[in-house]
N, CA and C atoms as a LAMMPS dump frame, in Angstrom:
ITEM: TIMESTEP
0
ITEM: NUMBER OF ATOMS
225
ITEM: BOX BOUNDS ff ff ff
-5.0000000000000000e+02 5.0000000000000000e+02
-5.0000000000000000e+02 5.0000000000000000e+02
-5.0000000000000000e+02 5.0000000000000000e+02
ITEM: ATOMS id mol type element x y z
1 1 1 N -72.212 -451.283 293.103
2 1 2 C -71.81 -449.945 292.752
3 1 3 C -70.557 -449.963 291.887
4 2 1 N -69.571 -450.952 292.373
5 2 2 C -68.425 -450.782 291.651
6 2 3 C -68.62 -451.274 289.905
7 3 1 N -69.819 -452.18 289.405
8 3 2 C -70.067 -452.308 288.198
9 3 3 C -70.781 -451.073 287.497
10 4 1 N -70.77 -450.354 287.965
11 4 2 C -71.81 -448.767 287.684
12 4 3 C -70.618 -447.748 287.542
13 5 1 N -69.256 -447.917 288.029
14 5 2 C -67.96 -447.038 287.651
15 5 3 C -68.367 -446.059 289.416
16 6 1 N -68.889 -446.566 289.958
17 6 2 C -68.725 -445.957 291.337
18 6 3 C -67.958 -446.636 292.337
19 7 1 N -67.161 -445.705 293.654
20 7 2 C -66.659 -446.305 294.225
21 7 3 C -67.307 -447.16 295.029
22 8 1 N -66.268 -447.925 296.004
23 8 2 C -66.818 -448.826 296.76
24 8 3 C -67.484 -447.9 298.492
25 9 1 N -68.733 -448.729 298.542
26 9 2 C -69.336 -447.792 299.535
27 9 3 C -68.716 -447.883 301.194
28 10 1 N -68.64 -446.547 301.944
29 10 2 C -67.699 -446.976 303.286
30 10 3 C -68.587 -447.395 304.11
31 11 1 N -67.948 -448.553 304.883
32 11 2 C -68.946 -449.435 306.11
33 11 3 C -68.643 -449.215 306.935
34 12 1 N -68.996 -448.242 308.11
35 12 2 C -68.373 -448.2 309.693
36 12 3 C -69.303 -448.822 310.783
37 13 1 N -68.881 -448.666 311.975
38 13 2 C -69.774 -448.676 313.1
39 13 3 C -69.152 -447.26 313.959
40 14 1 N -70.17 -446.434 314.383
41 14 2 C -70.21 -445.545 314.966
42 14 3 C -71.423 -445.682 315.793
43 15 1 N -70.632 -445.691 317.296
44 15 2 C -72.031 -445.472 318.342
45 15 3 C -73.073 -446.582 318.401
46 16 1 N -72.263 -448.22 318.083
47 16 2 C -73.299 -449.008 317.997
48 16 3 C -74.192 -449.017 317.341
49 17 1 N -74.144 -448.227 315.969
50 17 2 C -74.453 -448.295 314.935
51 17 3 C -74.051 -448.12 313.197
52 18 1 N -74.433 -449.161 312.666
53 18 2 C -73.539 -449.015 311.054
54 18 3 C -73.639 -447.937 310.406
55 19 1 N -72.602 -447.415 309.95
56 19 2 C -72.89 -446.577 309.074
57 19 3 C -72.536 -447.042 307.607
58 20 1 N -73.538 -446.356 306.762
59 20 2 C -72.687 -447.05 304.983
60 20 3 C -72.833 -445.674 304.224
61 21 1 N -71.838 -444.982 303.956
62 21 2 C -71.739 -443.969 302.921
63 21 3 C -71.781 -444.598 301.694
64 22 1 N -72.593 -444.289 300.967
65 22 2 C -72.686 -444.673 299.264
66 22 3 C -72.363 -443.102 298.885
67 23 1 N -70.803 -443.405 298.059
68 23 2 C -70.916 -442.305 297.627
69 23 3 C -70.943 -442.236 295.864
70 24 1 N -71.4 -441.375 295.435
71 24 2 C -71.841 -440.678 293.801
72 24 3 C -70.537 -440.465 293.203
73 25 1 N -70.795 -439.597 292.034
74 25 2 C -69.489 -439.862 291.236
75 25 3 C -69.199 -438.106 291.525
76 26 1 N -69.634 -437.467 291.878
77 26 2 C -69.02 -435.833 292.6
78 26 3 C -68.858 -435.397 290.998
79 27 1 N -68.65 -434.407 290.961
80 27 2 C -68.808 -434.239 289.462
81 27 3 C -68.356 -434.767 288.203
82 28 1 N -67.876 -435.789 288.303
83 28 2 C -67.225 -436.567 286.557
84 28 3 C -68.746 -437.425 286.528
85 29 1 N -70.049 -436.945 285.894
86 29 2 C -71.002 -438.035 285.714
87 29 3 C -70.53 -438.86 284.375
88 30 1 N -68.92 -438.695 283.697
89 30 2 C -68.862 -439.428 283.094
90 30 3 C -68.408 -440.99 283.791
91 31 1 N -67.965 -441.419 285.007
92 31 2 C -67.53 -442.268 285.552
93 31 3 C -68.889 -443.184 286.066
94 32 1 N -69.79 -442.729 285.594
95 32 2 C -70.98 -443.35 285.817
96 32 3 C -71.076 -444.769 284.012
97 33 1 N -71.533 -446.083 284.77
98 33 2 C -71.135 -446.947 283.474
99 33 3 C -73.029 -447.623 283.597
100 34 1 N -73.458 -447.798 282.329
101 34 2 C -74.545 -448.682 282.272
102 34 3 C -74.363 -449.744 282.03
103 35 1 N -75.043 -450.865 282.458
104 35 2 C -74.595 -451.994 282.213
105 35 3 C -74.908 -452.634 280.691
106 36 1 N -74.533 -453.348 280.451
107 36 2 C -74.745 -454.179 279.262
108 36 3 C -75.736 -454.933 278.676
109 37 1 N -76.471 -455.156 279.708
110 37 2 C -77.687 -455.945 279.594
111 37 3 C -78.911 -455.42 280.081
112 38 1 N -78.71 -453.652 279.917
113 38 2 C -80.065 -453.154 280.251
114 38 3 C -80.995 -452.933 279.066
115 39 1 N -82.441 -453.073 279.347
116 39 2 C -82.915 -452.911 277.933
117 39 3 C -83.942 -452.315 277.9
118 40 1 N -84.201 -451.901 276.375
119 40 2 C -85.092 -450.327 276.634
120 40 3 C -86.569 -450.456 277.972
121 41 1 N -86.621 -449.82 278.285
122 41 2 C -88.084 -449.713 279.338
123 41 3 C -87.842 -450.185 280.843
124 42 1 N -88.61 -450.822 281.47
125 42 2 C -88.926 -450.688 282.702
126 42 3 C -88.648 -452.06 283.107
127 43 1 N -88.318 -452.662 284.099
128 43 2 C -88.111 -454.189 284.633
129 43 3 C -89.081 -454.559 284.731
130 44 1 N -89.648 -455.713 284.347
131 44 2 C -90.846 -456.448 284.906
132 44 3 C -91.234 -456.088 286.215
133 45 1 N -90.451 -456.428 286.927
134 45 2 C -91.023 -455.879 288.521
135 45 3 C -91.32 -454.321 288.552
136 46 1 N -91.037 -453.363 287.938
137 46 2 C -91.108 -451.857 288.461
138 46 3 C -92.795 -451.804 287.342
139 47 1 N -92.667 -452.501 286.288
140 47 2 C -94.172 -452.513 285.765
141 47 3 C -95.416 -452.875 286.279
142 48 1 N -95.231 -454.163 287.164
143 48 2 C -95.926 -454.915 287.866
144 48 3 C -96.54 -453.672 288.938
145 49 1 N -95.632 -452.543 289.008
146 49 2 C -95.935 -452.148 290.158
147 49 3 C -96.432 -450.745 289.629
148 50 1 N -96.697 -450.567 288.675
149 50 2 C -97.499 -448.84 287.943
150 50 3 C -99.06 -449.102 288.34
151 51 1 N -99.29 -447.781 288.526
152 51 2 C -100.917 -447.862 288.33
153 51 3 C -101.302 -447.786 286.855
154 52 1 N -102.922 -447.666 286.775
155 52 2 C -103.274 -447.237 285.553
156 52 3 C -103.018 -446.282 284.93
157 53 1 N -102.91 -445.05 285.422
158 53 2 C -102.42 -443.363 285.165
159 53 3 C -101.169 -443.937 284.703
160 54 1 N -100.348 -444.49 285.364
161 54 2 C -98.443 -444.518 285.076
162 54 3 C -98.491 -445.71 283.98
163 55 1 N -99.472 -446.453 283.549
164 55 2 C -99.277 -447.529 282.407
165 55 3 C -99.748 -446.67 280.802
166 56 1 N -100.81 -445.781 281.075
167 56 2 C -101.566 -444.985 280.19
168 56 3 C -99.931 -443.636 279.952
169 57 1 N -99.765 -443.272 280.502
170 57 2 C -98.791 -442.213 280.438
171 57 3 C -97.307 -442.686 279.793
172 58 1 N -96.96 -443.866 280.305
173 58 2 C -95.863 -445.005 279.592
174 58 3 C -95.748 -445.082 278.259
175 59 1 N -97.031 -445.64 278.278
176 59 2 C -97.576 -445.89 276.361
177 59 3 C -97.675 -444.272 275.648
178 60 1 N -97.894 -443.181 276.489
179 60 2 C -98.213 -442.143 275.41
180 60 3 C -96.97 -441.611 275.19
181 61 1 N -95.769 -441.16 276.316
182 61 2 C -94.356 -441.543 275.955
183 61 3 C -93.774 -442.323 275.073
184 62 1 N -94.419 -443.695 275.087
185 62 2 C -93.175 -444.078 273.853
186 62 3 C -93.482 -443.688 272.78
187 63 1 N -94.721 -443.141 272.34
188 63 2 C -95.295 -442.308 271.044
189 63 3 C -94.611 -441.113 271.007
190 64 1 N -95.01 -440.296 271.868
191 64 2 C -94.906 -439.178 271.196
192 64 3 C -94.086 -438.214 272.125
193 65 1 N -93.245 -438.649 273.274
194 65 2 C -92.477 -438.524 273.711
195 65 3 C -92.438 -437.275 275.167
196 66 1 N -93.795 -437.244 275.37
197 66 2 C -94.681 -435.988 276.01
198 66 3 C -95.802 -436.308 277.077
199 67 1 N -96.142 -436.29 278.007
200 67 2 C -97.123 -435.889 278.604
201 67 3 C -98.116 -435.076 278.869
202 68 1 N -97.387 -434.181 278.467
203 68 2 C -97.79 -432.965 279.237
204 68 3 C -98.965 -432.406 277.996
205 69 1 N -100.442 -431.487 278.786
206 69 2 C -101.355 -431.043 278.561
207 69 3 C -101.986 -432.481 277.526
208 70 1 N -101.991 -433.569 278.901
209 70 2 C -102.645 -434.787 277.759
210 70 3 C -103.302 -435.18 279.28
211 71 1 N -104.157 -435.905 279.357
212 71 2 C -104.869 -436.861 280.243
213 71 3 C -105.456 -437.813 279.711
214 72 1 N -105.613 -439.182 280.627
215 72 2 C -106.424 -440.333 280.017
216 72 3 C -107.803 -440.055 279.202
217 73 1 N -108.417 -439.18 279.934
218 73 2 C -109.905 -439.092 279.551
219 73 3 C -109.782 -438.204 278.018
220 74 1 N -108.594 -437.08 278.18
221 74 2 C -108.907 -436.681 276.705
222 74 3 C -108.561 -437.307 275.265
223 75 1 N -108.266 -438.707 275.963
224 75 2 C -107.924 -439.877 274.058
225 75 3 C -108.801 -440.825 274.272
């Protein structure tokens, strides 16, 4: 989190059990940082894991930047 410009998350134990607050950036979403080495599209692993609908819909996005009133069957 702290490479993302967020704080560090709080770790307790309460009641014999952990607690971990992850907290957000509360309203400055400018304190939010991307990293450096992200690159356009999807991780190998989050691809690996689309269906056909979400691979067909991917590709018509990077065209034409839209979904909507499109389905597989009508191209």
């Amino acid at each position: 989190m702290l490479n993302h410009g967020l704080d560090e998350p709080l770790i307790t134990i309460a009641d014999n059990e952990v607690v971990v607050v992850l907290r957000g950036p509360g309203e400055d979403m400018n304190r939010i940082r991307i990293p450096e080495n992200i690159t356009a599209g999807l991780s190998p692993s989050v691809v690996a894991k689309l269906n056909e609908r979400q691979i067909l819909s991917r590709s018509r996005l990077s065209h034409d930047s839209t979904v909507s009133d499109w389905s597989p069957k009508a191209s």
